[in-house]
N, CA and C atoms as an extended XYZ file, in Angstrom:
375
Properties=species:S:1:pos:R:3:atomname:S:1:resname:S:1:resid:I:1 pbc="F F F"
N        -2.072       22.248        6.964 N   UNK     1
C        -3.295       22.036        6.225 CA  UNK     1
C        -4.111       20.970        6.952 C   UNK     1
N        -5.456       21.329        7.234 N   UNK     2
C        -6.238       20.369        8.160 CA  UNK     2
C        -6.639       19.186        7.173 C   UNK     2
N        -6.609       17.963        7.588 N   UNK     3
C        -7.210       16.661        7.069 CA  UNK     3
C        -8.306       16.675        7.022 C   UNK     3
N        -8.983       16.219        5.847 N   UNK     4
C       -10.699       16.154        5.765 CA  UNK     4
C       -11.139       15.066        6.176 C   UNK     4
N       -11.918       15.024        7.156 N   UNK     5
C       -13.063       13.910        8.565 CA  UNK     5
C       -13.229       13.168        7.059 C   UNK     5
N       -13.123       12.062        7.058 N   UNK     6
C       -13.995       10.427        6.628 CA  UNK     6
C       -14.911       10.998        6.730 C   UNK     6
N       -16.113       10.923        5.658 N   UNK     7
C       -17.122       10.374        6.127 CA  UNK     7
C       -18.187        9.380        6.855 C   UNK     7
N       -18.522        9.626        7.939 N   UNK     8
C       -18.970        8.575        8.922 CA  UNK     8
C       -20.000        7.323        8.434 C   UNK     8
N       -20.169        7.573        7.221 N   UNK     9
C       -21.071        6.331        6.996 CA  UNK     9
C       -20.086        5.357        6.536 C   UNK     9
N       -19.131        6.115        5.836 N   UNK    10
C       -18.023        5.072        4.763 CA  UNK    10
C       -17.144        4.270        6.219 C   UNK    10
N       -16.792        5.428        7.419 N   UNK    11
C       -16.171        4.880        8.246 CA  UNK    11
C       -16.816        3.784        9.206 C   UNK    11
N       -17.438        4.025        8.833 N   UNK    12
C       -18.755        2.408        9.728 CA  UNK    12
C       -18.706        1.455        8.635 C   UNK    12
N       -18.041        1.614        7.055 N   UNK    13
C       -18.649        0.436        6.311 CA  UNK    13
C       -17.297       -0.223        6.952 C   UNK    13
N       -16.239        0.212        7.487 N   UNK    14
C       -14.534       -0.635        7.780 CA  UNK    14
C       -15.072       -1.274        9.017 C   UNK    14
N       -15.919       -1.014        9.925 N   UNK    15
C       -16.375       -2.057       11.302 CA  UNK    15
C       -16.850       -2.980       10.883 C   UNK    15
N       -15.942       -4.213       11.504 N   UNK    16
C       -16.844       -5.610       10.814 CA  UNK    16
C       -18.088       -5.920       11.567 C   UNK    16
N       -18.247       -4.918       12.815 N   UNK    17
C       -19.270       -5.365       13.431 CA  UNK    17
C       -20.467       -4.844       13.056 C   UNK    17
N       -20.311       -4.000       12.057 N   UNK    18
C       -21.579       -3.056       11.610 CA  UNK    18
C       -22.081       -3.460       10.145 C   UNK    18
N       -21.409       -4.334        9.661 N   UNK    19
C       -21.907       -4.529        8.432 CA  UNK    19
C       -23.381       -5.347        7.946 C   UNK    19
N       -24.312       -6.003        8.962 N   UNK    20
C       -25.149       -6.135        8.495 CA  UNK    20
C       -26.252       -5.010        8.952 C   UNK    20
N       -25.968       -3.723       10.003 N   UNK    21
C       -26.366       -2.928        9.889 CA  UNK    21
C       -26.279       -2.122        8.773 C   UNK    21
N       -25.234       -2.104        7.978 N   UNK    22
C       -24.927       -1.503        7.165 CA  UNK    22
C       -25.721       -1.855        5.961 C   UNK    22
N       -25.478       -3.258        5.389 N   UNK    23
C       -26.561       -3.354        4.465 CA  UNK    23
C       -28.041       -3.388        4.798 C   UNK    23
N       -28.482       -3.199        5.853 N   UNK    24
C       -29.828       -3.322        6.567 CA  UNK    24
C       -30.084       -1.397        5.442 C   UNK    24
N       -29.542       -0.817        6.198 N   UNK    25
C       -29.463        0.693        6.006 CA  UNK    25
C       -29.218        1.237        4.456 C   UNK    25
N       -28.509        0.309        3.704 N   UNK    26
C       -28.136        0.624        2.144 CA  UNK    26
C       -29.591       -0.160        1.859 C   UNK    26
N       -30.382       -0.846        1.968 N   UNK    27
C       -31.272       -1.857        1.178 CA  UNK    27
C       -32.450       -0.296        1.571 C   UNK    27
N       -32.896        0.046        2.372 N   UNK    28
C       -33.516        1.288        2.604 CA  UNK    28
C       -33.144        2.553        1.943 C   UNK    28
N       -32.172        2.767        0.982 N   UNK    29
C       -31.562        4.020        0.618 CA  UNK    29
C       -32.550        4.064       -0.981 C   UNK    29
N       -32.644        5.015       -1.918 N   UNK    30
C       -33.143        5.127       -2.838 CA  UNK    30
C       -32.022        4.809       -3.663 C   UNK    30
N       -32.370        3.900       -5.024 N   UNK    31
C       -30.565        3.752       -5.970 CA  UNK    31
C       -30.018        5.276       -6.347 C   UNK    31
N       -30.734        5.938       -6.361 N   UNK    32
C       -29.277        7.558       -6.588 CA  UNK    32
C       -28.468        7.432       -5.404 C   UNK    32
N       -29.320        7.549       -3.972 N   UNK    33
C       -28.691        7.448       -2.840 CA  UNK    33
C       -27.566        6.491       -3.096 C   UNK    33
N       -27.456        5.330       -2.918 N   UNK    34
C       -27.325        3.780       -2.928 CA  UNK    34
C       -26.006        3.900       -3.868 C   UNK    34
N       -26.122        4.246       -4.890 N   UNK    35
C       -25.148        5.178       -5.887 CA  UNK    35
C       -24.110        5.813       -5.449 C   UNK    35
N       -24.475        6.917       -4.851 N   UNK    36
C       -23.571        7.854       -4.342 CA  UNK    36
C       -23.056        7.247       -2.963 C   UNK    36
N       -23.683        6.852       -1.891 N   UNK    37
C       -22.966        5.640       -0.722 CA  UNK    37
C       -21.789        5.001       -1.661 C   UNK    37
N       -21.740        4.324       -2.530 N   UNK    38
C       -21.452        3.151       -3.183 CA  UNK    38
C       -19.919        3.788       -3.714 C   UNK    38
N       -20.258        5.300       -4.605 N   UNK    39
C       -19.177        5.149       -4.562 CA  UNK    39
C       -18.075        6.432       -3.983 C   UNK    39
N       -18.536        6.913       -2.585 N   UNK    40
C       -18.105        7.381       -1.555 CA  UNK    40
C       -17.054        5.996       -1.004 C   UNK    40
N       -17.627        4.998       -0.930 N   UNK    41
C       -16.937        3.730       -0.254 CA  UNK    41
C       -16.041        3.261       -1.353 C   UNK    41
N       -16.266        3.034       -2.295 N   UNK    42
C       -15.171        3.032       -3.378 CA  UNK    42
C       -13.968        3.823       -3.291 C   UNK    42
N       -14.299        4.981       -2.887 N   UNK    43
C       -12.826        5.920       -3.141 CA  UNK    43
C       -12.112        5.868       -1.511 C   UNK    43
N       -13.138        5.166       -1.178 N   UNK    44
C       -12.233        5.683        0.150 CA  UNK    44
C       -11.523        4.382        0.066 C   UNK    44
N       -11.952        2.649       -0.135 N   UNK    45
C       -11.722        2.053       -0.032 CA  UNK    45
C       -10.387        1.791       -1.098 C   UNK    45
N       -10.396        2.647       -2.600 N   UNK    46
C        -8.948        3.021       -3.508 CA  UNK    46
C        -8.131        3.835       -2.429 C   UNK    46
N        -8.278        4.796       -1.781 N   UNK    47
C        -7.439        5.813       -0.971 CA  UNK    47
C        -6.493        4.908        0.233 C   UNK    47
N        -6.984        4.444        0.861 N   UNK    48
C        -6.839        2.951        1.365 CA  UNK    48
C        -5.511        2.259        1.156 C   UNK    48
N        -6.190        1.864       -0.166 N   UNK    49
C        -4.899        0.941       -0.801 CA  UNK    49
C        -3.861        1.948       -1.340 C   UNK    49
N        -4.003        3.048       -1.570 N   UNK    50
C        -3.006        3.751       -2.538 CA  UNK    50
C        -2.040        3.755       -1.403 C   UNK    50
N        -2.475        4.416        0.197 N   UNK    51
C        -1.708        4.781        1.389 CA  UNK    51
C        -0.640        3.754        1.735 C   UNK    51
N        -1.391        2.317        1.605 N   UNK    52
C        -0.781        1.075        1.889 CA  UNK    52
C         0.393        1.075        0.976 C   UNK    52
N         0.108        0.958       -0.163 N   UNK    53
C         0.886        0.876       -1.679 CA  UNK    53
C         2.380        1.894       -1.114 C   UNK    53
N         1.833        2.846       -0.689 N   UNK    54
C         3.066        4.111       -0.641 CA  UNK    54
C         3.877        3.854        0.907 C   UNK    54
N         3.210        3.059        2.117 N   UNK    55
C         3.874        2.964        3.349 CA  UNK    55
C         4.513        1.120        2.380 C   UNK    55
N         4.407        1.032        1.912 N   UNK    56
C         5.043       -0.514        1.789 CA  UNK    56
C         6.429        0.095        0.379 C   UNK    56
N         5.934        0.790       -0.333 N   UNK    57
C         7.065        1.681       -1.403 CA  UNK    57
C         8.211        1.785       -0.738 C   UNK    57
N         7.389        2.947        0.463 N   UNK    58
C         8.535        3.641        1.448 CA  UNK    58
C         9.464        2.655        2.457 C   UNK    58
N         8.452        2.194        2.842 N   UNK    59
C         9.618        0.809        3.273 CA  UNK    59
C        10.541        0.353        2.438 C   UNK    59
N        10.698       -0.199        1.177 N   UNK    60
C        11.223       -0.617        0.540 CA  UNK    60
C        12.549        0.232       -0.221 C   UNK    60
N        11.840        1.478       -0.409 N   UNK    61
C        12.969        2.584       -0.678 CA  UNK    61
C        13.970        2.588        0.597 C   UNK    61
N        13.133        2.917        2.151 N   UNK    62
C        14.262        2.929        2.784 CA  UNK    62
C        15.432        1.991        3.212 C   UNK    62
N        14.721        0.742        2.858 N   UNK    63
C        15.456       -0.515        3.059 CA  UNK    63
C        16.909       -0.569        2.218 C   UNK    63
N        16.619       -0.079        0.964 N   UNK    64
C        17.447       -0.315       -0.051 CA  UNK    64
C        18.750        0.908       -0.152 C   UNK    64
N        17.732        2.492        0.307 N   UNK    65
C        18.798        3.873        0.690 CA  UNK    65
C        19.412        3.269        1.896 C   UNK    65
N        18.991        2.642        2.839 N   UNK    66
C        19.970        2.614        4.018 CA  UNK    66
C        21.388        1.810        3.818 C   UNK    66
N        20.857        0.720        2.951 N   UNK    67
C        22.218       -0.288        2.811 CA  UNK    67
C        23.271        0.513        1.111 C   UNK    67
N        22.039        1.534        1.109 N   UNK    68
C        23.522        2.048        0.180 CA  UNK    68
C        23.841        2.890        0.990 C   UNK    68
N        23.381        3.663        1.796 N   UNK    69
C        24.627        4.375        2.883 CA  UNK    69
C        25.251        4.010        3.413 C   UNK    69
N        24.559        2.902        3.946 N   UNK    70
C        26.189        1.870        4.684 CA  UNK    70
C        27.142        1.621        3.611 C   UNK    70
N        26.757        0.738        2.701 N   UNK    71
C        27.719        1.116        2.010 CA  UNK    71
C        28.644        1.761        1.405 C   UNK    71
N        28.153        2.938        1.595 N   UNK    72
C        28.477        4.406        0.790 CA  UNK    72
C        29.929        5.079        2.132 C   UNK    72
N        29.240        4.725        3.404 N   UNK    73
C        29.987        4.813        4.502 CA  UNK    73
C        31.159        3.932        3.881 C   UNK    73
N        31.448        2.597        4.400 N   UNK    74
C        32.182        1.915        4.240 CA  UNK    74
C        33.317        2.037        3.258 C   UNK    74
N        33.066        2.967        2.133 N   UNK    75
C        33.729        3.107        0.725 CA  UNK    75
C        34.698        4.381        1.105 C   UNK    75
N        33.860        5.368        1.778 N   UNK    76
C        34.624        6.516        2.032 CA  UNK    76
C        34.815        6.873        3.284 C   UNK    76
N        35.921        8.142        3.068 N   UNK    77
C        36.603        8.547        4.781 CA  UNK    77
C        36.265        9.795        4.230 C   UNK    77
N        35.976       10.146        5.775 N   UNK    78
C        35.303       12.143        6.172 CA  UNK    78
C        34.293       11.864        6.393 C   UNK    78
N        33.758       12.594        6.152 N   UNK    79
C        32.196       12.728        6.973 CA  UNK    79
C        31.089       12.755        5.589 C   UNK    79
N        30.597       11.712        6.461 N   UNK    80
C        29.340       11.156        4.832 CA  UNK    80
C        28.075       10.803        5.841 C   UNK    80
N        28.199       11.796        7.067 N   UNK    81
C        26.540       11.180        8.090 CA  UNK    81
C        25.734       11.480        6.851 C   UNK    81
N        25.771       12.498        6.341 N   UNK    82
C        24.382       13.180        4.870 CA  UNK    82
C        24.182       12.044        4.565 C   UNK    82
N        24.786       10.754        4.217 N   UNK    83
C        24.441        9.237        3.604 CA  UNK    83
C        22.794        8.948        4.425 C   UNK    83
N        23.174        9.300        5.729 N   UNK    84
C        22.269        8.549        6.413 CA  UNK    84
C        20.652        9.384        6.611 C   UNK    84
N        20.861       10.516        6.056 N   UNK    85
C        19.768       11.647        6.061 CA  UNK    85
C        19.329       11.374        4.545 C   UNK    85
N        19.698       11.214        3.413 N   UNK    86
C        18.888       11.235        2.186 CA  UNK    86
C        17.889        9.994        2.154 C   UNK    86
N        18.023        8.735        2.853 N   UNK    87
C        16.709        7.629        2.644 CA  UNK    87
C        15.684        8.498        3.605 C   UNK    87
N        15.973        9.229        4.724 N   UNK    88
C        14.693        9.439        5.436 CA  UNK    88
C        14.109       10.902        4.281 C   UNK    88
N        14.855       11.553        3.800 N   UNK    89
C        14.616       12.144        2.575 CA  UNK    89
C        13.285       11.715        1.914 C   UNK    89
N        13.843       10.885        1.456 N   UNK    90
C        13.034       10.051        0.122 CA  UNK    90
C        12.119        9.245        0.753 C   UNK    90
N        11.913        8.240        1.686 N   UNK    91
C        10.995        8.192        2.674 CA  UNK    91
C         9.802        9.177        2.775 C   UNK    91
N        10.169       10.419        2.728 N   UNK    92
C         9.141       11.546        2.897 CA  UNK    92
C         8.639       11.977        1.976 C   UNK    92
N         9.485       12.130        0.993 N   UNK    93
C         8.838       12.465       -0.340 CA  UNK    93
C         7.782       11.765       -0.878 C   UNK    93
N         8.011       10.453       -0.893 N   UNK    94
C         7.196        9.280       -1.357 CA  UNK    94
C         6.083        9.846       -0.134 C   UNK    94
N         5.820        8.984        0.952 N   UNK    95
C         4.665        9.584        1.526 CA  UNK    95
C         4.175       10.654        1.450 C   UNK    95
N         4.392       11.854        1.150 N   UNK    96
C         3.877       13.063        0.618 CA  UNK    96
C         3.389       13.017       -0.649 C   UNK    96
N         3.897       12.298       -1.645 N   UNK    97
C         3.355       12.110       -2.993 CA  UNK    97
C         2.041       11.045       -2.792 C   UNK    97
N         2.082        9.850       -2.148 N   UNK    98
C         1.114        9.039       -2.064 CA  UNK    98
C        -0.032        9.661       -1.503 C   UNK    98
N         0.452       10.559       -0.324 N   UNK    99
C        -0.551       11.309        0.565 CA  UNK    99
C        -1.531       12.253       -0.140 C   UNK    99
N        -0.980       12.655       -0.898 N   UNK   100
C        -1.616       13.679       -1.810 CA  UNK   100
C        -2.071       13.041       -3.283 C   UNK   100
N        -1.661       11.939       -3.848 N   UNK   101
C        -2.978       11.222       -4.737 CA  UNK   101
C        -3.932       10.401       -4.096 C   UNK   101
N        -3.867        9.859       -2.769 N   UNK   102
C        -4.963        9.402       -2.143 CA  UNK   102
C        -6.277       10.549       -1.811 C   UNK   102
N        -5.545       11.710       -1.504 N   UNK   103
C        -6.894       12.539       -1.130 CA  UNK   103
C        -7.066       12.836       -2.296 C   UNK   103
N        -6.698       13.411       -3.577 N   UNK   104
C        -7.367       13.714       -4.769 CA  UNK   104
C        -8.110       12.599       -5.449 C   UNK   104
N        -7.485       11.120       -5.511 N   UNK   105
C        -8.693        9.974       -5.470 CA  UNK   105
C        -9.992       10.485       -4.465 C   UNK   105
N        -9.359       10.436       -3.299 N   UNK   106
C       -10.788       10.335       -2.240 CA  UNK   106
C       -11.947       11.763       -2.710 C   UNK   106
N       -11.666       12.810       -2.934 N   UNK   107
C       -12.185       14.006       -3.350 CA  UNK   107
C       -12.680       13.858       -4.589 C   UNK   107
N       -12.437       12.881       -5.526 N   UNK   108
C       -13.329       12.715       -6.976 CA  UNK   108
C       -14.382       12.740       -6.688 C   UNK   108
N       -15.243       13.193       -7.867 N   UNK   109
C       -16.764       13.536       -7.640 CA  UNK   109
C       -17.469       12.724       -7.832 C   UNK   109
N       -18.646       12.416       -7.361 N   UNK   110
C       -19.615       11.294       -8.202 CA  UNK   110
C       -19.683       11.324       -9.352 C   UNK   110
N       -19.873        9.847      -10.108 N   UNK   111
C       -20.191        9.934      -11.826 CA  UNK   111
C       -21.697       10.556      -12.047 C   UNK   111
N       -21.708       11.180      -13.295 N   UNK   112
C       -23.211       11.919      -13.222 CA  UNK   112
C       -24.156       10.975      -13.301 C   UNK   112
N       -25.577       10.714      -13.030 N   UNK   113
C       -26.871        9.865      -12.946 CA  UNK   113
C       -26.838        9.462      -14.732 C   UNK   113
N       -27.384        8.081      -14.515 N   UNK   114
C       -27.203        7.779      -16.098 CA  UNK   114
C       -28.467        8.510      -16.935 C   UNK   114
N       -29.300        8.728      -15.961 N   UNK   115
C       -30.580        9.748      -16.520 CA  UNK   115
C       -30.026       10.825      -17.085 C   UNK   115
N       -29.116       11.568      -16.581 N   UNK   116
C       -28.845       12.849      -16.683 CA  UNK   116
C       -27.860       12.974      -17.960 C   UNK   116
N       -26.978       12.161      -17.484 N   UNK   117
C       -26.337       11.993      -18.768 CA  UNK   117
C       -26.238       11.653      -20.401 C   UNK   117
N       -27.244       10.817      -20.407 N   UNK   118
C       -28.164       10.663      -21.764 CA  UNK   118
C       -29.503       11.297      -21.724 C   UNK   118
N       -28.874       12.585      -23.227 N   UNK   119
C       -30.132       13.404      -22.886 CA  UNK   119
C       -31.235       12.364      -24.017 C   UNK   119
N       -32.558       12.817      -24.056 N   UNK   120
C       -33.505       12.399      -24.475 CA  UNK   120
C       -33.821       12.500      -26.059 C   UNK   120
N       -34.132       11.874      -26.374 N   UNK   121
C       -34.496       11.537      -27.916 CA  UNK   121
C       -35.863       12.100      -28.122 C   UNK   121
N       -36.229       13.207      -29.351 N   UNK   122
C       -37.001       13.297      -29.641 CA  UNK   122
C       -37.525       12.590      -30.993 C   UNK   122
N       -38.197       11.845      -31.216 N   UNK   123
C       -38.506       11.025      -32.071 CA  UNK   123
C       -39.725       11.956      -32.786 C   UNK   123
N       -39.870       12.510      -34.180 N   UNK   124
C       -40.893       12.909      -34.775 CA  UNK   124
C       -41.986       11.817      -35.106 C   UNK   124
N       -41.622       10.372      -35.106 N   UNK   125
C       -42.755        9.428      -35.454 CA  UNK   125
C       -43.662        9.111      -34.518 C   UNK   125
């Protein structure tokens, strides 16, 4: 399954060298525009952290599966290599699960315009 391209404006807001181009370029945008920039960079910038969240998980899972396989080794005789294959297991799983709520974060839609959303009052007076 192909990965969906960043969008290149959001990926210029992560260059620290571009950021007062950047707000140079948002102060010129119309607020719907300005809006929708805003929270394109939001989700990418949640997607972000979720990835982090799940490579620091996965670390931690494997840290903890490995020393129970050693251990698990140590306890028993025959063949227990499988000990040493279930943390990279679970390792994967987790990144596959994180991987896949970061892009469904990143793929949320814009919130609707507050115009649009409150329809209009007809007042008879």
């Amino acid at each position: 399954m192909p990965q969906p391209a960043e969008d290149p404006l959001v990926a210029k807001a992560f260059d620290a060298k571009k950021h007062e181009d950047l707000a140079h370029a948002i102060e010129q945008l119309s607020p719907d525009e300005a809006a929708f920039f805003l929270h394109k960079l939001e989700m990418a910038i949640r997607k972000r952290k979720i990835q982090l969240t799940g490579y620091l998980a996965a670390m931690a899972v494997w840290l903890v599966a490995m020393t129970a396989a050693l251990v698990y080794t140590g306890m028993h005789d025959g063949f227990v290599a499988w000990a040493y294959v279930v943390p990279f297991g679970l390792v994967g799983a987790i990144l596959y699960g994180f991987g896949r709520w970061a892009e469904r974060v990143a793929q949320s839609p814009p919130p609707v315009a507050t115009a649009l959303a409150k329809p209009a009052r007809d007042d008879p007076a």
